[in-house]
N, C-alpha and C positions, 0 to 999 in steps of 0.2 A: 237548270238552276245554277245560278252561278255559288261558287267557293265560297264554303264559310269564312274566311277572312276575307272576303269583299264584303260581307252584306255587314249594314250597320247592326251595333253592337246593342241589343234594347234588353232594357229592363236592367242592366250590369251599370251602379253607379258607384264611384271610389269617393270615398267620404277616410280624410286622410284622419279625422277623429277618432276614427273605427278603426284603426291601424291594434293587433294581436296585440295583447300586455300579457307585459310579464314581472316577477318579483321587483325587476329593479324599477319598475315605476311606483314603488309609492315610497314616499319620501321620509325621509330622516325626520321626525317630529321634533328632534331635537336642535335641531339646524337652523340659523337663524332665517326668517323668509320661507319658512318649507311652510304647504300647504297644511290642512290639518292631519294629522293621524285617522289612515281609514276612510279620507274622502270614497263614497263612492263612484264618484265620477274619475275617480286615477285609477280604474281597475274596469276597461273594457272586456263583459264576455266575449268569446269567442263566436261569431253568428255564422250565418251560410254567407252573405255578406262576404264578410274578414273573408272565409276561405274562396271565395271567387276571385278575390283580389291579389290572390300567389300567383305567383309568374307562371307555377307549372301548370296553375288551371286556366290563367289568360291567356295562353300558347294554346290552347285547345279552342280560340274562339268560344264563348261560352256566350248562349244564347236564354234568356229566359222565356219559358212557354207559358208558364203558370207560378202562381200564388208569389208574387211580385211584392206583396205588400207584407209577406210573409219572411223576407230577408234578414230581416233583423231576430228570429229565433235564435236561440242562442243554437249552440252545438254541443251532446257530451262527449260525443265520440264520433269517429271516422270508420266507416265501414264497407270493406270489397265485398260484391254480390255479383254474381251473373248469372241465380233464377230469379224465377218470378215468385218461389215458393219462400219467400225472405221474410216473411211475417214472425215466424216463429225462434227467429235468430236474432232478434232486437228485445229492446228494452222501453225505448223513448228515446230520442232525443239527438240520434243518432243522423250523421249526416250520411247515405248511403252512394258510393261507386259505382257504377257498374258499365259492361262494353252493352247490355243487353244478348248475349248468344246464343242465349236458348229463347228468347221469347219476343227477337226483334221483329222475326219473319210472321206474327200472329196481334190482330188490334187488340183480341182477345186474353193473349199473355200477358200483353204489356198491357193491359188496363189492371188485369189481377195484380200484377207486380206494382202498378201505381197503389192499387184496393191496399192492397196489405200492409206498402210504407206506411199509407194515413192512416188504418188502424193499429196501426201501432206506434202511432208519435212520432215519426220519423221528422228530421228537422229537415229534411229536403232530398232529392237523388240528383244528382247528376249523370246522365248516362252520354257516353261517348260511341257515335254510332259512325264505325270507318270502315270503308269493305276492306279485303285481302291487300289492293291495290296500295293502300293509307287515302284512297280518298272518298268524302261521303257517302254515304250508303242512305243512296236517296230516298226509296223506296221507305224502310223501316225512318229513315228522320219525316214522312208525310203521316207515317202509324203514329210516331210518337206527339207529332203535334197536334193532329187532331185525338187521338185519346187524353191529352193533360189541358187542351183546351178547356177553359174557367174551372178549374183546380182549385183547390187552396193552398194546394201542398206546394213550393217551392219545386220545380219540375227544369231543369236547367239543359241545355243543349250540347255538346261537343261536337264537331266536324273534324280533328285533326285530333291523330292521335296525343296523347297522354298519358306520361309515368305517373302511372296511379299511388305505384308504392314512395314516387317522388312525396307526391302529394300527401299522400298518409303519415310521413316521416315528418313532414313541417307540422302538420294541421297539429299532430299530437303533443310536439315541439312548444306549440302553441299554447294548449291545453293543460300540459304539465306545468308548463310559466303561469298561466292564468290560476292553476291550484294553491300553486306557490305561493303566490302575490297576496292570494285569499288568505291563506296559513298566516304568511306574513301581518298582515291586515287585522285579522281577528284579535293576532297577541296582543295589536299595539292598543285596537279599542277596549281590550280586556283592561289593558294597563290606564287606558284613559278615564274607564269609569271605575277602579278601584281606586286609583289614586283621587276623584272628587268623592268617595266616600271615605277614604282616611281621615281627604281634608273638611268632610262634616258640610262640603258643600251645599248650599240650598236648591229648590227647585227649578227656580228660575234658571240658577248656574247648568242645571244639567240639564234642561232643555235645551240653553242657549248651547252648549258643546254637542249635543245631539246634532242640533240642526246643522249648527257647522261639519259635523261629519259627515251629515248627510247632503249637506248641498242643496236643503231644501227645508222650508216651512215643516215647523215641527207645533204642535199645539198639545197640552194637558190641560184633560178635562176631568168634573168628578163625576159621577152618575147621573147627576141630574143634568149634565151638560151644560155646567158654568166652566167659563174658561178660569182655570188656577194659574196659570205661564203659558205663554209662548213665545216664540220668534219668527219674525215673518221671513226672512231668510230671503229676503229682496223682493217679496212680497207686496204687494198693498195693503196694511194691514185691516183698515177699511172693507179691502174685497178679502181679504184670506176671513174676517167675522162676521161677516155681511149674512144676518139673520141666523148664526151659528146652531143655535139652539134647535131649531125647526129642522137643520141642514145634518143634525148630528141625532134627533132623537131615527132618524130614518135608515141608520145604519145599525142595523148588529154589532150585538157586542161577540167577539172572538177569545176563546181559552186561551190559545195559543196568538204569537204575531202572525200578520196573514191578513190577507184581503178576503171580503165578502162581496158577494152579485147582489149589489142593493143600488140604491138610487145615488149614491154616492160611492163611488167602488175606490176607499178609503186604507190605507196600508196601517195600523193598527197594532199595538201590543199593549194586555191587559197592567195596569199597576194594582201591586196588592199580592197580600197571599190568594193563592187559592180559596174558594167560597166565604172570602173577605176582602171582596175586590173594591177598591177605592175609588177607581177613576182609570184611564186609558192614556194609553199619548196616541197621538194619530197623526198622520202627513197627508196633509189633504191634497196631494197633486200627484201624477204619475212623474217613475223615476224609471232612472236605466238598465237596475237591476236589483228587483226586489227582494231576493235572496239575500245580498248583502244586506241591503237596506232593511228587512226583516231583524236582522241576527245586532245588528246597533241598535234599533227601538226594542227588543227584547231587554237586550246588557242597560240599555236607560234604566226601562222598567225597573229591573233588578237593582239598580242605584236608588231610582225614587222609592222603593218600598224599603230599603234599607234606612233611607231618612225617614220614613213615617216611623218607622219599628226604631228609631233611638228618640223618640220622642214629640214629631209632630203629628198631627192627624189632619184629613183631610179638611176639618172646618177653620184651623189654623191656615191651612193652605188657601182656603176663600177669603178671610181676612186680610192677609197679606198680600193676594192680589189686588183684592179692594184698599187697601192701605195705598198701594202701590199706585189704581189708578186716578186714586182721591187727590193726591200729592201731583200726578202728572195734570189732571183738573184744576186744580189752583195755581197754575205757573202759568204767566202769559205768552200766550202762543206756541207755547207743548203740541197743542194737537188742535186740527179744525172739530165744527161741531160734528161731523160728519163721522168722523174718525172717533169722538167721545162717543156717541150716540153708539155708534158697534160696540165698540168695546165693554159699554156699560151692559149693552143688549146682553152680550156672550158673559157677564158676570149677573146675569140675572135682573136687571131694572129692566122694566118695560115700559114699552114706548109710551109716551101720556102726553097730554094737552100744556101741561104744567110740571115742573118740577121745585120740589119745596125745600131751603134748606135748614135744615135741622140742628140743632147742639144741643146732646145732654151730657150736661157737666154735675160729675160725683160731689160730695162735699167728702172733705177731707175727715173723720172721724177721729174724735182724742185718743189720742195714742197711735194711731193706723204706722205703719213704714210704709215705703212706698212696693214693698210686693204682694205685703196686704189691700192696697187702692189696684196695685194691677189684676189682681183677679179679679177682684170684685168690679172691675172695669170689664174683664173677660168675661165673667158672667153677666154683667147687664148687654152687653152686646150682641150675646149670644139669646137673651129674653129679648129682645128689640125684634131679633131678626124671625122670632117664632113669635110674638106678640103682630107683627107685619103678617107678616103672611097669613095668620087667624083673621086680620080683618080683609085680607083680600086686595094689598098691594105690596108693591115692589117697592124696595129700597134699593140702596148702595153706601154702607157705614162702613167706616172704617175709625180707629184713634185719632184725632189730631196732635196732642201732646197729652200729659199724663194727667188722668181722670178726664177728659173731655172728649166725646164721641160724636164725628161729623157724622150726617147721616142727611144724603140726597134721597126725598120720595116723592114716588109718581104717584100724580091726581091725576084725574079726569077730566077736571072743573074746579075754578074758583072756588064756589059756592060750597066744594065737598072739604074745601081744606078743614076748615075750624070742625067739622062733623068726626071726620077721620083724626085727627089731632086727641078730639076729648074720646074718643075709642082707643087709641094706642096707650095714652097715657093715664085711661081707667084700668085698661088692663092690667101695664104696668105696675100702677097702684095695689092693684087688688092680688097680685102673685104674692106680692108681700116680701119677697127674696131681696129687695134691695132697700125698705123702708121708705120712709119718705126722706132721706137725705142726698136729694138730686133736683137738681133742677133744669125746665128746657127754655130753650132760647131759639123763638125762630123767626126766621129772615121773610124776604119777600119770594112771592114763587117767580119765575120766569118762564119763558116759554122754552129760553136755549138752558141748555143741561149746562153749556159754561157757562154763563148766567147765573144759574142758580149756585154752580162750587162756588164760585167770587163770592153768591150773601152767604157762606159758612161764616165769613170772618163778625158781619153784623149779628146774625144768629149766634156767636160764642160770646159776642159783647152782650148780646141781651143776657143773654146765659149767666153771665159772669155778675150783672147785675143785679140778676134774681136770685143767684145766690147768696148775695151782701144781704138780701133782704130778711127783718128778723121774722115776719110774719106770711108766709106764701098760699094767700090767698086761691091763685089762679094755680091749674095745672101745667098752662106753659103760658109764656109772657114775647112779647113784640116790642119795639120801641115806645110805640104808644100806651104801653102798659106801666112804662117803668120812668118816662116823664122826667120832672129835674133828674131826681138822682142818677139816671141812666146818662143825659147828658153830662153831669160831674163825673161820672165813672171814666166818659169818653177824655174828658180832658185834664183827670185827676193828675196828668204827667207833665200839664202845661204851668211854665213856672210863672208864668204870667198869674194863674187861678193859686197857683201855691202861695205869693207874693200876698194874695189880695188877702185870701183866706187866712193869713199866719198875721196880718197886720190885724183884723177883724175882732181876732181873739187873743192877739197880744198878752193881755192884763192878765187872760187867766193862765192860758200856758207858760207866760215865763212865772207864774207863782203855782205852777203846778197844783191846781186846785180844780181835781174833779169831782169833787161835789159842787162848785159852781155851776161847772159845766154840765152837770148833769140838771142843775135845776133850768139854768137857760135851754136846753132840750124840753124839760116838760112843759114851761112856760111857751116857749115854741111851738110844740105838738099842740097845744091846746089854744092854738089861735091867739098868742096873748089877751087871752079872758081870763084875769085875775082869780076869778068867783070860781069860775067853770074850775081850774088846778086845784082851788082849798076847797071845793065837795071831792077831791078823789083821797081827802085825808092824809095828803101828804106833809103837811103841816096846818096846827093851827093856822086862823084866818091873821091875827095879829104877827107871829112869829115869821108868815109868807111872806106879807108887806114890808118886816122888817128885813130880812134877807133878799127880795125883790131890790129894796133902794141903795143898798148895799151893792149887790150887784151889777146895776143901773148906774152908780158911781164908779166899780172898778171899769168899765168900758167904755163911760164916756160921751156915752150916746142915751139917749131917751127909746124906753121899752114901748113905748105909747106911737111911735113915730113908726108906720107902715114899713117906710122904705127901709128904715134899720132893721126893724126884726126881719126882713125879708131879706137883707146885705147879711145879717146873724145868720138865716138860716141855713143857707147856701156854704158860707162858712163851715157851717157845725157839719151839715152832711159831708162836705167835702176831708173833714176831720177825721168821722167816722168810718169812710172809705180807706182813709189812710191805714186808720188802726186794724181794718179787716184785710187788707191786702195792700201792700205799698207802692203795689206794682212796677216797672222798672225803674233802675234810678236812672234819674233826671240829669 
């Protein structure tokens, strides 16, 4: 057999990444450019790995015989052994020494002394086998290969002697820096999630600091497995929600942070008090050291329950993400459909044929402020979302501006829209919690979900129109429902229609006379049929005619003449529109 420093060096890879840390690798938070506070990727454990790569155990030629894949264990401690009966002087996790002296010359010893490290968690042995001479001790290095042949246990080789106590003085050298680092570490995320609960930070904020800590996709979920925030932390956001829901009802929930043996073997900490749990944060990808990364999704945790507990709760939390991805929906080219489509998935819309957009807009009640409209905005949003789901679809509502509620739902068909429609908004009706002073307004469905947020804006026009109206016939209204007046609503800001309409009525508005105006509305409403207005007893039949001719002179036009009363009428509506809402100025 030739010299263990001839034969090639297998299974021993130096990965300069892997290089022992210690305190001074993590960085001054405060420092301008410094990474973040508690990354954990600036705080490598110590593995069997890291200790192969000390000069004093690559002077020993180190061979690997077994559990190759198994390198990267971490290490808790460094431990000299030379029996076989070593079982019972561990803990876990221990890297063990040994010359092999009592049990090199038997296959039998040394397979018990292998038996015993693996049950008992050992993170691997190195054993140094040199005769008297210092050189290999053939015989026992043929025992040990063939007894740790297909291993698990990390099983490592020596040919040359080896200052073991060298070795044990770094490794721990090591390990105390790597404790340090941790210590260090903890204080700073302690200090990074106190200080975002001083500053009342939101959800959003503290996942996105999360993730950044972590160096990795960080998501909060609530129980039913809508996503409230996340970050995809370089991520695909697309693939990190891709079907979330199905992806997250298959994982257990955990008391503590910690990973579960599920189909998704997910790093995890609950949000909430105890047997009042809210929702989770979870990291949906493996990392390099769960431990730390454990002890940061904990300290979240305990941030995001400290904002529920001053005042949000988790249905707030749904809102707000849907607010949030209502707003990134309506911006052009925010996000592909691909990328909406997930997203809305993991906030609860499901997949559909059609998507429909929706607007119900509050009417403003006499007297109301506006934190009186905002609950009552609160509460109909929160009947919306439990009125849905009684009949058995999916939304995605969020506020658009105050009193007006966007709201994306999934059909299945065409055909079920106007069905589901007068179902949501009988129910509506019939709760009786918000009155009938509401009206909805909706768009065309589309097939693309971005599609459909673009007709929010036609759906709040209808909306807006139905609201003007004195009489609401229909439970919800379309364009084709609301006809001129909907088109003057649209153009109510064009001074071109302001020009026409302020000339039309000249006579009366500058002599500020709405009793004129008010009878040229009834004489309008009623088709200018003379007869048809004097049976509604609004005036004698003589006293009509004579206030008819009357008014017929201040405008200057003939009532009798189609195209005028129809130039009149357009007018008068467009007047009306003003007076009910003036909308921007022009």
């Amino acid at each position: 057999m030739q010299q263990g420093d001839e034969r090639p060096n297998r299974g021993v890879v130096v990965h300069s990444e892997e290089r022992p840390a210690g305190a001074g690798d993590i960085a001054d938070p405060s420092a301008p450019g410094a990474p973040a506070a508690g990354n954990v990727a600036s705080i490598t454990p110590v593995t069997v790995r890291g200790v192969l790569e000390l000069a004093e155990i690559r002077a020993g030629g180190p061979e690997v015989l077994s559990g190759a894949e198994a390198l990267s264990t971490p290490v808790r401690w460094v431990h000299i052994a030379d029996t076989e009966h070593v079982g019972a002087l561990l803990e876990g996790g221990e890297l063990v020494l040994s010359t092999g002296r009592t049990f090199r010359g038997s296959a039998a010893a040394t397979a018990r002394f292998l038996d015993e490290l693996q049950a008992a968690g050992a993170a691997g042995a190195v054993v140094e086998l040199v005769d008297e001479a210092g050189e290999p001790a053939l015989g026992a290095i043929e025992t040990l290969r063939s007894v740790a042949r297909d291993r698990l246990l990390p099983v490592v080789l020596l040919t040359r002697s080896v200052r073991f106590v060298r070795v044990t003085q770094v490794a721990h050298r090591m390990l105390i820096g790597e404790q340090l680092a941790r210590v260090e570490r903890a204080r700073r995320v302690h200090e990074v999630f106190t200080q975002l609960s001083l500053e009342s930070a939101s959800e959003q904020q503290i996942v996105d600091r999360t993730a950044e800590l972590l160096g990795a996709p960080v998501v909060l979920e609530d129980v039913a497995h809508r996503v409230l925030a996340f970050r995809a932390g370089g991520a695909d956001p697309a693939v990190l929600l891709g079907d979330w829901t199905e992806r997250a009802r298959r994982v257990g929930y955990r008391e503590e942070a910690g990973r579960r043996a599920d189909a998704e073997d997910w790093l995890q900490a609950p949000v909430g008090i105890r047997g009042r749990r809210w929702g989770r944060l979870v990291v949906p990808t493996a990392l390099t050291d769960d431990v730390d990364a454990a002890q940061v999704l904990e300290r979240a945790g305990q941030a995001l329950t400290i904002a529920h507990m001053a005042g949000r709760d988790e249905q707030d939390l749904l809102h707000q993400a849907q607010t949030g991805l209502l707003h990134e929906l309506r911006q052009p080219h925010a996000l592909t459909e691909r990328e909406a489509r997930t997203r809305a998935a993991a906030l609860g819309l499901e997949a559909a044929a059609f998507y429909l957009p929706v607007v119900v807009r509050l009417d403003r009640l006499p007297g109301e402020d506006p934190t009186d409209l905002q609950l009552r905005e609160k509460a109909m949003l929160a009947e919306l979302a439990h009125v849905v789901r009684r009949v058995r679809r999916s939304l995605l509502a969020a506020s658009m501006h105050s009193g007006s509620l966007g709201v994306l739902l999934a059909v299945p068909a065409r055909e079920l829209e106007n069905p589901t429609l007068d179902r949501i908004c009988d129910e509506l009706a019939r709760s009786r919690k918000h009155g009938t002073a509401w009206s909805v307004g909706v768009g065309r469905s589309r097939e693309s979900l971005l599609g459909a947020a673009a007709g929010l804006d036609e759906a709040a026009q209808v909306a807006d129109i139905a609201g003007s109206l004195e009489i609401r016939r229909r439970p919800y209204y379309r364009f084709a429902d609301v006809r001129l007046r909907g088109l003057l609503t649209l153009l109510r800001g064009d001074p071109r229609v302001r020009a026409f309409a302020e000339a039309e009525l000249a006579p009366l508005l500058e002599g500020q006379e709405p009793a004129a105006l008010e009878l040229l509305e009834l004489y309008l409403n009623h088709g200018g049929n003379k007869s048809a207005l004097a049976r509604t007893g609004y005036l004698s039949r003589p006293a009509l005619y004579a206030r008819l001719a009357r008014l017929q002179d201040r405008l200057g036009v003939s009532l009798d003449d189609a195209e005028s009363r129809t130039a009149l009428h357009v007018a008068l509506l467009w007047h009306r529109l003003q007076e009910t809402d003036p909308g921007p100025p022009v």
